[in-house]
Predicted model as a PDB file, atoms N, CA, C, CB and O in Angstrom, pLDDT in the B-factor column:
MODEL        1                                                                  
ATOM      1  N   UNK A   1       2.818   1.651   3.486  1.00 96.00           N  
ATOM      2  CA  UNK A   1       2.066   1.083   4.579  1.00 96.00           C  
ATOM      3  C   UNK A   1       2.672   1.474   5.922  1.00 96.00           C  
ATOM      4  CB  UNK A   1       2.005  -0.424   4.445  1.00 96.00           C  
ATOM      5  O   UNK A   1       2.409   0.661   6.809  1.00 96.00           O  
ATOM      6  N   UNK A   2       3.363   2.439   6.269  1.00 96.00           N  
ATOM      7  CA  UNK A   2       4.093   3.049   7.570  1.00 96.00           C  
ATOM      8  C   UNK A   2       3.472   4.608   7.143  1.00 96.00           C  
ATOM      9  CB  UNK A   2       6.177   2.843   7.657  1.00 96.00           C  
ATOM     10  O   UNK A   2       3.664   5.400   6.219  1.00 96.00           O  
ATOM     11  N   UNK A   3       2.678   4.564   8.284  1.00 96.00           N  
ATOM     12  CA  UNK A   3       2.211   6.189   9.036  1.00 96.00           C  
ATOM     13  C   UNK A   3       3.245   7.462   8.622  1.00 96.00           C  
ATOM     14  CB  UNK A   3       2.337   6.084  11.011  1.00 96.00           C  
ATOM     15  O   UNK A   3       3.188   8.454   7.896  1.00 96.00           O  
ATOM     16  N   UNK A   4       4.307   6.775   9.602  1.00 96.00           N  
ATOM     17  CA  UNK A   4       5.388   8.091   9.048  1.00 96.00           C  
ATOM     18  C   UNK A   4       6.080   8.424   8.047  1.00 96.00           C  
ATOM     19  CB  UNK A   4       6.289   8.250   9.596  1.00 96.00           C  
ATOM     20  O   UNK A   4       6.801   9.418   7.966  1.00 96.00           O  
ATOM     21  N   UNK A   5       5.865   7.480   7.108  1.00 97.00           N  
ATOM     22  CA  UNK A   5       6.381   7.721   5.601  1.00 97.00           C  
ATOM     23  C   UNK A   5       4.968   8.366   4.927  1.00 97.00           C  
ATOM     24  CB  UNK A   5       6.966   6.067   4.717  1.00 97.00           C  
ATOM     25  O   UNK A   5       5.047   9.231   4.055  1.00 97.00           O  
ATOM     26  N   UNK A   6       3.854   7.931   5.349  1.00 96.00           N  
ATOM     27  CA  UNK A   6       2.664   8.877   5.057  1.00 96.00           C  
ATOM     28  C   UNK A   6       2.503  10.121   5.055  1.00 96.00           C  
ATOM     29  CB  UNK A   6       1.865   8.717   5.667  1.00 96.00           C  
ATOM     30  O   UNK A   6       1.863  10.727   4.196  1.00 96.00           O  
ATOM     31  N   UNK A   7       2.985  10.550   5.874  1.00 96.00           N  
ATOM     32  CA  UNK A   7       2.866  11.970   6.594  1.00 96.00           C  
ATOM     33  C   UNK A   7       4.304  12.479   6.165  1.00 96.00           C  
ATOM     34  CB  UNK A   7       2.590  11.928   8.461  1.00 96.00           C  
ATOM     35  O   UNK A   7       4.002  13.665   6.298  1.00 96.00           O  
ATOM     36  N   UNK A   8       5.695  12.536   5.735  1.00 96.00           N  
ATOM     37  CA  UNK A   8       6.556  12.736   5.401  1.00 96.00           C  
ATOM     38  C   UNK A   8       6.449  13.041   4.302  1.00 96.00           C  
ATOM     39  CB  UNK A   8       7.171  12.113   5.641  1.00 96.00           C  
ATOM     40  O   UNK A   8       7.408  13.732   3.958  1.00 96.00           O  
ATOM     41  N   UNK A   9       5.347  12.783   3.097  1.00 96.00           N  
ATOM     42  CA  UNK A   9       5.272  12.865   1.654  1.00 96.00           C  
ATOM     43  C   UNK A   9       4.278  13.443   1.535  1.00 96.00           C  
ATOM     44  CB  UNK A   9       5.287  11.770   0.877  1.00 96.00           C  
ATOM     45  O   UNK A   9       3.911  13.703   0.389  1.00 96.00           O  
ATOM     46  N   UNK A  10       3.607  13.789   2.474  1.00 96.00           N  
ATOM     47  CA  UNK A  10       2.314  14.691   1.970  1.00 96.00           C  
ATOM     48  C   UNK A  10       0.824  14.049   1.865  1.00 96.00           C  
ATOM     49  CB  UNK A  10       2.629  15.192   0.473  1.00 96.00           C  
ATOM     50  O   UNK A  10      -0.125  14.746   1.505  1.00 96.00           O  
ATOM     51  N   UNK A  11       0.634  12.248   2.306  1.00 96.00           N  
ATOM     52  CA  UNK A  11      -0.310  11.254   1.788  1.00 96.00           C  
ATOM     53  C   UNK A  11      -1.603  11.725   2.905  1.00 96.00           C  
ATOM     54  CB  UNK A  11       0.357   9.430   1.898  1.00 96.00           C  
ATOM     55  O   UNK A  11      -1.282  11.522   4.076  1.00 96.00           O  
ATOM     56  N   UNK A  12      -2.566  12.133   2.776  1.00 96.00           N  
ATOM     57  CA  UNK A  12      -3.695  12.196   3.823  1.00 96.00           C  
ATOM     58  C   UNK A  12      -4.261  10.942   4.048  1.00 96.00           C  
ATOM     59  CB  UNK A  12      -4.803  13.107   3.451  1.00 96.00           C  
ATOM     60  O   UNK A  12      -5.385  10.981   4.548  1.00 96.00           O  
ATOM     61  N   UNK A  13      -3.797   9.846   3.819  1.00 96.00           N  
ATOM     62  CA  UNK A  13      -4.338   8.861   4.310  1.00 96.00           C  
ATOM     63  C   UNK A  13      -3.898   7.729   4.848  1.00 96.00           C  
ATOM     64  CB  UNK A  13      -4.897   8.618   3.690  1.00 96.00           C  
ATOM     65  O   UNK A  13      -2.811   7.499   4.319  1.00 96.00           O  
ATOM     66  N   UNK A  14      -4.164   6.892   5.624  1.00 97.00           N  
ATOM     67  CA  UNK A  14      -3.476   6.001   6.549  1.00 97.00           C  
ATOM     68  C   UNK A  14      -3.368   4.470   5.996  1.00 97.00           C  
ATOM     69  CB  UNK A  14      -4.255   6.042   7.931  1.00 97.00           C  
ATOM     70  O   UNK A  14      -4.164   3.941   5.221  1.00 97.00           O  
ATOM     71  N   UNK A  15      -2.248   3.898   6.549  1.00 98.00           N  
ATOM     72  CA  UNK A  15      -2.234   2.459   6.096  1.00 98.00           C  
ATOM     73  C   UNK A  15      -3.509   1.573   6.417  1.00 98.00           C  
ATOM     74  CB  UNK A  15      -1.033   1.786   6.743  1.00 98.00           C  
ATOM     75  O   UNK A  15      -3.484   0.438   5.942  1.00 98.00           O  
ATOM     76  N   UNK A  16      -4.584   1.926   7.135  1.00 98.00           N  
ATOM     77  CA  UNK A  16      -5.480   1.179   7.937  1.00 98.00           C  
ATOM     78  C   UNK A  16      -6.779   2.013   6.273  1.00 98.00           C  
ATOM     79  CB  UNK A  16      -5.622   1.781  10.293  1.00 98.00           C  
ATOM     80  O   UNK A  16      -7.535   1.194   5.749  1.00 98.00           O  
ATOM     81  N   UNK A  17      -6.796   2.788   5.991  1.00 98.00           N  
ATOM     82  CA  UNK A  17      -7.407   4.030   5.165  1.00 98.00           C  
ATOM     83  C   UNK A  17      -7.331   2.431   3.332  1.00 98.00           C  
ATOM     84  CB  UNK A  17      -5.699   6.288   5.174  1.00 98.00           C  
ATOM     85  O   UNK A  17      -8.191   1.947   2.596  1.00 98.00           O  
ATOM     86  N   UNK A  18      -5.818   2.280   3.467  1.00 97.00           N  
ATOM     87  CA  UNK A  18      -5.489   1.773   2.272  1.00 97.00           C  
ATOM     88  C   UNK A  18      -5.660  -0.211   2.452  1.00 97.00           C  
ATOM     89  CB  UNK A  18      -3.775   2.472   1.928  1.00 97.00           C  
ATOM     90  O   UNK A  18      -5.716  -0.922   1.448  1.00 97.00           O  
ATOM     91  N   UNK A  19      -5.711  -0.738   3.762  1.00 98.00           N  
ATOM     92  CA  UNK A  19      -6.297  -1.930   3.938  1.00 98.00           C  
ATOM     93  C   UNK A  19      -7.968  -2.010   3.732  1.00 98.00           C  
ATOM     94  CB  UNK A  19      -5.879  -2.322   5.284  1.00 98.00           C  
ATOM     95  O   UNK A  19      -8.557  -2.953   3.203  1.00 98.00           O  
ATOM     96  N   UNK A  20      -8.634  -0.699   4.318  1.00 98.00           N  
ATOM     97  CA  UNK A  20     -10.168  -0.970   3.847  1.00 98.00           C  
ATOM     98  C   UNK A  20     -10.247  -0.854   2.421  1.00 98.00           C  
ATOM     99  CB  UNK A  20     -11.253   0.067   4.465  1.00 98.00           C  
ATOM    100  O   UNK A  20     -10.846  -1.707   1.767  1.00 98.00           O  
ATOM    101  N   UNK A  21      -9.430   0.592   1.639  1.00 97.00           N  
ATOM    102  CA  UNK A  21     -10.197   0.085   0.296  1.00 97.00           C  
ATOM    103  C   UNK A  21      -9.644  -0.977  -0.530  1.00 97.00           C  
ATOM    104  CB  UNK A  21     -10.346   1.172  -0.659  1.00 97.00           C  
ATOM    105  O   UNK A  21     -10.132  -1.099  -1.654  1.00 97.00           O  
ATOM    106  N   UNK A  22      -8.543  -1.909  -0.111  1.00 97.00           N  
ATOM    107  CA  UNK A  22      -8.097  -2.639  -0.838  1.00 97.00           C  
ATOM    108  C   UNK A  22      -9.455  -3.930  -0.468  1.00 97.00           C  
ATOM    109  CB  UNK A  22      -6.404  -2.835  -0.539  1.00 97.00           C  
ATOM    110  O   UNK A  22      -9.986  -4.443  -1.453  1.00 97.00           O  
ATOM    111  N   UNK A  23      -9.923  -4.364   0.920  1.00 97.00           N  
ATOM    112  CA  UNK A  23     -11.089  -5.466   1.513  1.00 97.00           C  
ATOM    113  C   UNK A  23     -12.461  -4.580   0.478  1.00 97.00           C  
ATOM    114  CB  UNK A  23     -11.368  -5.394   3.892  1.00 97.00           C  
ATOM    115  O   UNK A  23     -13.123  -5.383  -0.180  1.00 97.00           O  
ATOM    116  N   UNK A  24     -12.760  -3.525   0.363  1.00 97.00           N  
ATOM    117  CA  UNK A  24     -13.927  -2.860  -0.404  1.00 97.00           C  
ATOM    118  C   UNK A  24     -13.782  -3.168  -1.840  1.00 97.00           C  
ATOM    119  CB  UNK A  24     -13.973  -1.275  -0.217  1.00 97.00           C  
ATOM    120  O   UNK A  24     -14.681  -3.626  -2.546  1.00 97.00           O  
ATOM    121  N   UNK A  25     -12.492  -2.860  -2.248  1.00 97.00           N  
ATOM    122  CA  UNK A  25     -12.454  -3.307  -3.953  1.00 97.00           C  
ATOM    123  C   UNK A  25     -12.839  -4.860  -3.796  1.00 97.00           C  
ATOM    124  CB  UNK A  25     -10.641  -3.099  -4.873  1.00 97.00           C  
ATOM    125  O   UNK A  25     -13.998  -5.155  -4.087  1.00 97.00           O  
ATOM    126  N   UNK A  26     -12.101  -5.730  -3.426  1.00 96.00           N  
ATOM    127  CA  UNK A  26     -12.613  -7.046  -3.078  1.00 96.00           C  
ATOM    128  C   UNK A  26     -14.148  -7.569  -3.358  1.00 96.00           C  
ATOM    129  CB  UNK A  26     -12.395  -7.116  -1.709  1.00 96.00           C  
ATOM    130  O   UNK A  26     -14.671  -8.295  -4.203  1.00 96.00           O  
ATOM    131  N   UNK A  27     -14.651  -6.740  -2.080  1.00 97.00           N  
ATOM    132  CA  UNK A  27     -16.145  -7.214  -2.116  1.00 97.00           C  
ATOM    133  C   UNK A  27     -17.174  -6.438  -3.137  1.00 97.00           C  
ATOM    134  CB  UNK A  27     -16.735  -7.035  -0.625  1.00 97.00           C  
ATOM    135  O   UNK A  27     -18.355  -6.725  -3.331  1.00 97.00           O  
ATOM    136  N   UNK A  28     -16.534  -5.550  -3.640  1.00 97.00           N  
ATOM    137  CA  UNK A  28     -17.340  -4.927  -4.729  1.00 97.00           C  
ATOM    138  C   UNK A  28     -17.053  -5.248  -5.888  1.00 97.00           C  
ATOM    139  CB  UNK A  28     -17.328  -3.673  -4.769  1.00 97.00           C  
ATOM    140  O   UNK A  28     -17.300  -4.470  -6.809  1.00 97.00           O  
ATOM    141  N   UNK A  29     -16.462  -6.474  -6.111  1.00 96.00           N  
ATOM    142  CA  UNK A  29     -15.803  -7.059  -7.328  1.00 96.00           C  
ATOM    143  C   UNK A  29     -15.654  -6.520  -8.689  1.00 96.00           C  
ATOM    144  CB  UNK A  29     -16.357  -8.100  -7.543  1.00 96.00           C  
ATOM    145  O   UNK A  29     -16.232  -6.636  -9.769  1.00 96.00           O  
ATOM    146  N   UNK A  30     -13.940  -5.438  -7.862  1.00 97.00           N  
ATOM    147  CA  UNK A  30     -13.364  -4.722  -8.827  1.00 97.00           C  
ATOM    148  C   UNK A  30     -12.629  -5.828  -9.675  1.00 97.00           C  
ATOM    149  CB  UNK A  30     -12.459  -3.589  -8.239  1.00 97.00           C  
ATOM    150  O   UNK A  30     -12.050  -6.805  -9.201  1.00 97.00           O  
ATOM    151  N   UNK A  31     -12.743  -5.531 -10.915  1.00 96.00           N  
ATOM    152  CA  UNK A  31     -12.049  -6.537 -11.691  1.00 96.00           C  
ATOM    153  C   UNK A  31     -10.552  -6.349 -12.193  1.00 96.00           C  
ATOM    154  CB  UNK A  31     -12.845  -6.735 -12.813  1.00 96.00           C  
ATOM    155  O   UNK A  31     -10.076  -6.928 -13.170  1.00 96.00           O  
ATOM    156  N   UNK A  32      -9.986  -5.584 -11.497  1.00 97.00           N  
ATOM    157  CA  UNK A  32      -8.666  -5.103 -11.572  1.00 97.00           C  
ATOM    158  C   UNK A  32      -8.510  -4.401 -10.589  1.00 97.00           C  
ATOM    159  CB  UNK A  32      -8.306  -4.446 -12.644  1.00 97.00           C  
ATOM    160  O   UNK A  32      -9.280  -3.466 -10.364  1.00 97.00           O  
ATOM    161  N   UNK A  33      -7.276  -4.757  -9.629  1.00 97.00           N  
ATOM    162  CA  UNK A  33      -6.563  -3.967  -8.776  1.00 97.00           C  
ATOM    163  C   UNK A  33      -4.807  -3.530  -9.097  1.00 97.00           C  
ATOM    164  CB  UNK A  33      -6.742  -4.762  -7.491  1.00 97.00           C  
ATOM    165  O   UNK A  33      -3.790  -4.224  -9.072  1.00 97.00           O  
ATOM    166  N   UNK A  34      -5.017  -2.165  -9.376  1.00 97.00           N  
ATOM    167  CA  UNK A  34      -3.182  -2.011  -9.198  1.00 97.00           C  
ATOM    168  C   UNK A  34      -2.683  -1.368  -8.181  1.00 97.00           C  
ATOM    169  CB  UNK A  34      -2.435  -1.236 -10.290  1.00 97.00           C  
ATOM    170  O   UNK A  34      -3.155  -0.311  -7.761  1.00 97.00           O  
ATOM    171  N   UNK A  35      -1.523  -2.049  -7.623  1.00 97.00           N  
ATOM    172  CA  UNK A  35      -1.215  -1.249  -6.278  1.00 97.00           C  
ATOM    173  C   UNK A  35       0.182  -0.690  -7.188  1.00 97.00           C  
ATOM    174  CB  UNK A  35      -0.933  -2.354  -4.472  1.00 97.00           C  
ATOM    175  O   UNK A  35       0.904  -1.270  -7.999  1.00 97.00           O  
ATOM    176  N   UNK A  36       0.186   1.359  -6.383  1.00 96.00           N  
ATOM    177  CA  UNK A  36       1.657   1.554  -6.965  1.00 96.00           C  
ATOM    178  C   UNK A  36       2.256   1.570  -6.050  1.00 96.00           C  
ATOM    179  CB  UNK A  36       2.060   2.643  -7.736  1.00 96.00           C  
ATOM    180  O   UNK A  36       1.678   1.830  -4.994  1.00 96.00           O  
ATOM    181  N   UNK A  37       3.572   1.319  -6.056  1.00 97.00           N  
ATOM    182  CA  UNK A  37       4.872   1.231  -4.472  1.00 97.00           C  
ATOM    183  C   UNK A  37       5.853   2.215  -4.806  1.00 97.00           C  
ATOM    184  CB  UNK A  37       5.970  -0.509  -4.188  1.00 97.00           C  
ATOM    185  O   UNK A  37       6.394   2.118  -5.908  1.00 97.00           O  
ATOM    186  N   UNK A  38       6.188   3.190  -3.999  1.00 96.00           N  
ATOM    187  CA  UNK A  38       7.573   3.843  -4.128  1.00 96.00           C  
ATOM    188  C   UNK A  38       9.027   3.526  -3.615  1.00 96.00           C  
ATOM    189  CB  UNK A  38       7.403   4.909  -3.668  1.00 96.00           C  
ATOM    190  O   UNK A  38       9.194   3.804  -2.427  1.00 96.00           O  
ATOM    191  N   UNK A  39       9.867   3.117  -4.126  1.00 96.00           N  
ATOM    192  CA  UNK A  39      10.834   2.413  -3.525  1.00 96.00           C  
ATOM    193  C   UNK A  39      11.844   4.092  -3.462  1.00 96.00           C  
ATOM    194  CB  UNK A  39      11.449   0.786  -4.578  1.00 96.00           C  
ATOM    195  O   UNK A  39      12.042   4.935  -4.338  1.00 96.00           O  
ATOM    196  N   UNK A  40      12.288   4.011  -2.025  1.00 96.00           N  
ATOM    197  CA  UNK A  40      13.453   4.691  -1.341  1.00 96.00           C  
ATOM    198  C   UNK A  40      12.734   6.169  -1.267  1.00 96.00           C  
ATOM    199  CB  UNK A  40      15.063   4.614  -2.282  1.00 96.00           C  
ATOM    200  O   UNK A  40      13.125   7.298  -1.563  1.00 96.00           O  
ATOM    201  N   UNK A  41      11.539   5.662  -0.753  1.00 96.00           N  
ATOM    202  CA  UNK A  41      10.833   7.144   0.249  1.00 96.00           C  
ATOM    203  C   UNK A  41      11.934   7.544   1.700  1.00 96.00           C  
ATOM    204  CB  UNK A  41       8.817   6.529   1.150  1.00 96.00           C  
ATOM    205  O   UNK A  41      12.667   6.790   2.340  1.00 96.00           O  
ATOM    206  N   UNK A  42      11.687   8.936   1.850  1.00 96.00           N  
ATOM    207  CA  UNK A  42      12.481   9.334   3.059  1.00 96.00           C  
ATOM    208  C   UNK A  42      12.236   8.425   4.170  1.00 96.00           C  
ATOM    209  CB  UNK A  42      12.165  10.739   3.508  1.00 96.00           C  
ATOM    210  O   UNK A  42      11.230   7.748   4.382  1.00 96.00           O  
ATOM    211  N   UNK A  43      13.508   8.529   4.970  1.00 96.00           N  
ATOM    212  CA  UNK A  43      13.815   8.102   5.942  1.00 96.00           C  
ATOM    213  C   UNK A  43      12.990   6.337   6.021  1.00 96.00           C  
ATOM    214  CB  UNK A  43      13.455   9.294   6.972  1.00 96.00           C  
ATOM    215  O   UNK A  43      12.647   5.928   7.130  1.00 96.00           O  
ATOM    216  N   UNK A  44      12.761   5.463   4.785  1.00 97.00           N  
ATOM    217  CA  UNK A  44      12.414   4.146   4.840  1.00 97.00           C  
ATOM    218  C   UNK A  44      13.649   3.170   4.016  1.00 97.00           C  
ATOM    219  CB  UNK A  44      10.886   4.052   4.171  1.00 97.00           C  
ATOM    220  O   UNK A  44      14.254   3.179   2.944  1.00 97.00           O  
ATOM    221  N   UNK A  45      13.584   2.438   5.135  1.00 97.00           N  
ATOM    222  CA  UNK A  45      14.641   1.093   4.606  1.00 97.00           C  
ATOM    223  C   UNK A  45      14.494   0.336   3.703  1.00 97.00           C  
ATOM    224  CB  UNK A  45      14.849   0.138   5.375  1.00 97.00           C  
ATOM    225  O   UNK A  45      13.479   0.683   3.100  1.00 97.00           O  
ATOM    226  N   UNK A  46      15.084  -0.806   3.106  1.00 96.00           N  
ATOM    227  CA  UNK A  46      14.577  -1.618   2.705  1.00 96.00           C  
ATOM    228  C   UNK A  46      13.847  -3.011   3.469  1.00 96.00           C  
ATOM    229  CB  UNK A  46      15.370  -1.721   1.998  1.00 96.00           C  
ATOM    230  O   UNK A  46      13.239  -3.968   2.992  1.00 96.00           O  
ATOM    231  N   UNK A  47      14.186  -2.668   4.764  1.00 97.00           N  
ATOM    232  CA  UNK A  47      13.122  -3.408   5.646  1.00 97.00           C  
ATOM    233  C   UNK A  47      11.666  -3.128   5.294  1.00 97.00           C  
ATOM    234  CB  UNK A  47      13.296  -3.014   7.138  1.00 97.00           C  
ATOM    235  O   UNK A  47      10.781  -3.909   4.944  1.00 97.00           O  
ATOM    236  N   UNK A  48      11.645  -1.591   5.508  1.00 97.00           N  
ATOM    237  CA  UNK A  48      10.192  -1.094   5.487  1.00 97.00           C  
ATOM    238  C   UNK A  48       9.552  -0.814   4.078  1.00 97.00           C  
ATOM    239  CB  UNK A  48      10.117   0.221   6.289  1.00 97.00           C  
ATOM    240  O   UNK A  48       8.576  -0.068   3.992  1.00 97.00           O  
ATOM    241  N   UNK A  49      10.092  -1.399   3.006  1.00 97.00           N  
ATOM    242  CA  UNK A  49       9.516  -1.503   1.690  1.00 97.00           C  
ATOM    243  C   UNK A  49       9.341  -2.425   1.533  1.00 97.00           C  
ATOM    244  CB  UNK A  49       9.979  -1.145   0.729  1.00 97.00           C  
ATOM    245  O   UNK A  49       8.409  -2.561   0.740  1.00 97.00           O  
ATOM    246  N   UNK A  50      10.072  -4.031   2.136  1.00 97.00           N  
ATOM    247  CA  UNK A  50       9.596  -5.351   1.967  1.00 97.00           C  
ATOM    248  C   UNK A  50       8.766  -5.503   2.496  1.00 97.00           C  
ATOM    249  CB  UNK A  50      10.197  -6.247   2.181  1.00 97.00           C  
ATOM    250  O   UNK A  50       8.144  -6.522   2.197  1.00 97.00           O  
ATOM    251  N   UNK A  51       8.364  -4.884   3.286  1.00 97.00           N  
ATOM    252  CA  UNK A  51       7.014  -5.209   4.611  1.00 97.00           C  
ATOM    253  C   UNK A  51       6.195  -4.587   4.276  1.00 97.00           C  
ATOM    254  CB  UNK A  51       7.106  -4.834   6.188  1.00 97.00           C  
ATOM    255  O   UNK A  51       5.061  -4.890   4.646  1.00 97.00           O  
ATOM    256  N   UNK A  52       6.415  -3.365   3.370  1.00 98.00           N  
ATOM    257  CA  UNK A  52       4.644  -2.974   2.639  1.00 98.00           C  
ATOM    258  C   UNK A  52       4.303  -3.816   1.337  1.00 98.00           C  
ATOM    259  CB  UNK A  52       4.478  -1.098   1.981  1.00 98.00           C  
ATOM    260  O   UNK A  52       3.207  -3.928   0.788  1.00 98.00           O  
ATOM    261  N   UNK A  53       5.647  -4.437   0.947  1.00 98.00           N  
ATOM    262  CA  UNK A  53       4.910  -5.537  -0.466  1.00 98.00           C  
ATOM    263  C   UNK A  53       4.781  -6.621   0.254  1.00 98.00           C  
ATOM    264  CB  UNK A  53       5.917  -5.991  -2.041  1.00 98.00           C  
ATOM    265  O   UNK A  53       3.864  -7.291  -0.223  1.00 98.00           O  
ATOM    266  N   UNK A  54       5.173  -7.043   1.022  1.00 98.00           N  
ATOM    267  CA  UNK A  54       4.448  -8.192   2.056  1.00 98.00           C  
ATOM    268  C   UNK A  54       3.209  -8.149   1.997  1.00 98.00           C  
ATOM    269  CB  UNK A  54       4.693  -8.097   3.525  1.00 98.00           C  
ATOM    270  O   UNK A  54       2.463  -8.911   1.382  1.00 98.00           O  
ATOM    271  N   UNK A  55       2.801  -6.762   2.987  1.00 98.00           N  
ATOM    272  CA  UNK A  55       1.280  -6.353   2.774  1.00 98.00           C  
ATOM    273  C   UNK A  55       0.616  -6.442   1.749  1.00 98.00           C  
ATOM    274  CB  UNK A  55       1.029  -5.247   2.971  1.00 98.00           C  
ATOM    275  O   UNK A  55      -0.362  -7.172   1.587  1.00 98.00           O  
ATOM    276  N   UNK A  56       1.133  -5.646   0.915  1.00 98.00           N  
ATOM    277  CA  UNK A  56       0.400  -5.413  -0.116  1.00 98.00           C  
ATOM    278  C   UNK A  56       0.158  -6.823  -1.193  1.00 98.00           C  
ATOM    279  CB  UNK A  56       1.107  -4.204  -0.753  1.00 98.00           C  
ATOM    280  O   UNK A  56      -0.531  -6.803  -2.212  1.00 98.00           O  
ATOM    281  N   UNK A  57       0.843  -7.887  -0.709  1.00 98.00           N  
ATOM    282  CA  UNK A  57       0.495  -9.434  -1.855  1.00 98.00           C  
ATOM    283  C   UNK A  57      -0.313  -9.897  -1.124  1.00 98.00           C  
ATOM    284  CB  UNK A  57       1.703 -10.751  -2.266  1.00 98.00           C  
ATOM    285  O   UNK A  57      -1.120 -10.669  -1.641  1.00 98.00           O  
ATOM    286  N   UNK A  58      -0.428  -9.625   0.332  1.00 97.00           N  
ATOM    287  CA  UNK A  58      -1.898 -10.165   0.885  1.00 97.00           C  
ATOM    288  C   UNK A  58      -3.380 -10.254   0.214  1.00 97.00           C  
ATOM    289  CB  UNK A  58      -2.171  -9.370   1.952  1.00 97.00           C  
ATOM    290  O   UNK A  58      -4.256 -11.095   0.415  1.00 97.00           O  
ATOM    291  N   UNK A  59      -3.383  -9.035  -0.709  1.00 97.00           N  
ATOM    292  CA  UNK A  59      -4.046  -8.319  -0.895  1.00 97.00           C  
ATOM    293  C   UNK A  59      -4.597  -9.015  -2.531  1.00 97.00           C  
ATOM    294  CB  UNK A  59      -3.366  -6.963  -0.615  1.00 97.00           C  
ATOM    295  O   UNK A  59      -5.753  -9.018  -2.953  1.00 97.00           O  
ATOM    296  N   UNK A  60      -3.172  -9.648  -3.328  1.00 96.00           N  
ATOM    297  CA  UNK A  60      -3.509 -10.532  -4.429  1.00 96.00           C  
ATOM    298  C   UNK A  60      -3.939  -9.479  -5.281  1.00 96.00           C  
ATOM    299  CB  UNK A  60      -4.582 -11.712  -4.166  1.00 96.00           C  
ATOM    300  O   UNK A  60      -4.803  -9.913  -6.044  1.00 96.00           O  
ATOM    301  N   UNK A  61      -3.669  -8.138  -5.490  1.00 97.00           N  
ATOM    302  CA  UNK A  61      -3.336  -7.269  -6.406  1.00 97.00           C  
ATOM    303  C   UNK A  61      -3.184  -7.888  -8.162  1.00 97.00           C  
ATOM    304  CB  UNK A  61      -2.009  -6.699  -5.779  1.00 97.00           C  
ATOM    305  O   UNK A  61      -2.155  -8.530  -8.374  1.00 97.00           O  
ATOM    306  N   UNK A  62      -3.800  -7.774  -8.921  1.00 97.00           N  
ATOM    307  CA  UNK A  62      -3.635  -8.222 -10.134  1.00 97.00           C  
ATOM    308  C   UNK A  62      -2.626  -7.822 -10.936  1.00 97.00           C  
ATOM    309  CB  UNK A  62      -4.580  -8.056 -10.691  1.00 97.00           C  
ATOM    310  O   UNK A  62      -2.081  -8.511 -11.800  1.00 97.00           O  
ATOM    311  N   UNK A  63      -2.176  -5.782 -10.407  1.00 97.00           N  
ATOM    312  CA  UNK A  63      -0.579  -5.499 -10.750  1.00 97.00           C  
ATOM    313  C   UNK A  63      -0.218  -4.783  -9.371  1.00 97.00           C  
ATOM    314  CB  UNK A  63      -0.238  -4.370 -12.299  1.00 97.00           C  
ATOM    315  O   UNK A  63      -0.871  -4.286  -8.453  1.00 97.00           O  
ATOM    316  N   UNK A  64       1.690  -5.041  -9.782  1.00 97.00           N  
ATOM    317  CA  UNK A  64       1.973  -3.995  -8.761  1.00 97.00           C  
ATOM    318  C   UNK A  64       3.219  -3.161  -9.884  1.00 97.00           C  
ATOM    319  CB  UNK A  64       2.641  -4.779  -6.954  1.00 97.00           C  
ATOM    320  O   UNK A  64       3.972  -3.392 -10.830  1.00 97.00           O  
ATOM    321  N   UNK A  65       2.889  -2.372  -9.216  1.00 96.00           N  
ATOM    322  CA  UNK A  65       4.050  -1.567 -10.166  1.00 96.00           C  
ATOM    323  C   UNK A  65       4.856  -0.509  -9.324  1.00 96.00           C  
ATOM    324  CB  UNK A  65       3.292  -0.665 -11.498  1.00 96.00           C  
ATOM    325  O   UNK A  65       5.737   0.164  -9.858  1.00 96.00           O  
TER     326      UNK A  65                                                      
ENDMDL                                                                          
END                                                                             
């Protein structure tokens, strides 16, 4: 969920890209959501990995892995 860890790994798509389709699965009542997380991407802390699973439990994900 940080731009520049996006673009550092090669991801064409944006944290704002991965909040709509997570609100779209929602309303299109996907009956399973899995979010995957990479722990100790370049140049990200463990600040900035707690703060994308922050995000990402907003979200009430059925897995995270």
């Amino acid at each position: 969920m940080k731009e520049k860890t996006l673009g550092l790994i090669g991801r064409n798509h944006s944290p704002e890209d991965v909040r709509h389709a997570m609100r779209l699965a929602e309303k299109s009542g996907v009956p399973i959501v899995n979010c995957d997380l990479i722990a100790g991407l370049p140049e990200e802390t463990s600040e900035d990995f707690s703060a994308t699973l922050s995000e990402i439990l907003t979200f009430e994900p059925e897995n995270i892995t």
